[in-house]
N, C-alpha and C positions, 0 to 999 in steps of 0.2 A: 504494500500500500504506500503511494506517494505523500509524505504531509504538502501540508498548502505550507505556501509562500506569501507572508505577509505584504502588504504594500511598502511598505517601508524596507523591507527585506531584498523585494523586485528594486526600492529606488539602488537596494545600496550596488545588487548586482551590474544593474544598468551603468552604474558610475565605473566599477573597473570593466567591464565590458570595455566601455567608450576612452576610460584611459588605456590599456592596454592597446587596442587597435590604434589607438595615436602615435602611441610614442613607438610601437613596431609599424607603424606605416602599411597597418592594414587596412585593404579598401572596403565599405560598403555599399551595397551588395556585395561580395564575395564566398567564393568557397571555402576561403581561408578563411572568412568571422562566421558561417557557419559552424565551422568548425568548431573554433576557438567560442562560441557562444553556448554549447552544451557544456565545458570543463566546468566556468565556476559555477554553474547550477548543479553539477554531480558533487563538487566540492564541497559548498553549501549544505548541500545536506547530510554531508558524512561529518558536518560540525565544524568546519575552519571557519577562524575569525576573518573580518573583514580586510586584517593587514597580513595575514598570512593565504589569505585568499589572490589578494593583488602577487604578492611572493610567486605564487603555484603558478598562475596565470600567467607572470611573468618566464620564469623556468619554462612550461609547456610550451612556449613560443620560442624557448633561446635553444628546442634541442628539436625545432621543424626543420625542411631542408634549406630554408634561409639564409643558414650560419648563423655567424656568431653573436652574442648579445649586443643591440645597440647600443651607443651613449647614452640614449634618451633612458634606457634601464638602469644604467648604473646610478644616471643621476637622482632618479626615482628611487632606487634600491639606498643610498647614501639619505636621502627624504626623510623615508620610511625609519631608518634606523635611528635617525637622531632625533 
């Protein structure tokens, strides 16, 4: 059985959805934010927090066939941390 998803739960997802696709320079529409649009809703519900949500989400993207992590994560990733 799926639990619901709060509104406020959907804003929070919506928000690293839309950073991530930024700062990885992923386009929408794409196959690639299809993609990347299921991870942190399977994340979500197996219990990760909002900053280690952004984290996974960011990972999941740095090990597609893209290469390597961009700047715009590190700087994100250095954000997050401090």
């Amino acid at each position: 059985m799926t639990a619901s998803i709060s509104p406020s739960d959907l804003e929070c997802l919506q928000r690293i959805f839309d950073r991530v696709c930024t700062w990885c320079h992923i386009e929408r529409p794409s196959e690639r934010a299809d993609l990347l649009a299921s991870f942190p809703m399977d994340q979500f519900r197996a219990g990760i927090s909002e900053t280690e949500l952004f984290e996974a989400a960011m990972a999941h993207e740095d090990v597609c066939p893209r290469g390597q992590p961009s700047h715009e994560h590190h700087i994100a990733r250095s954000r997050l941390i401090n």
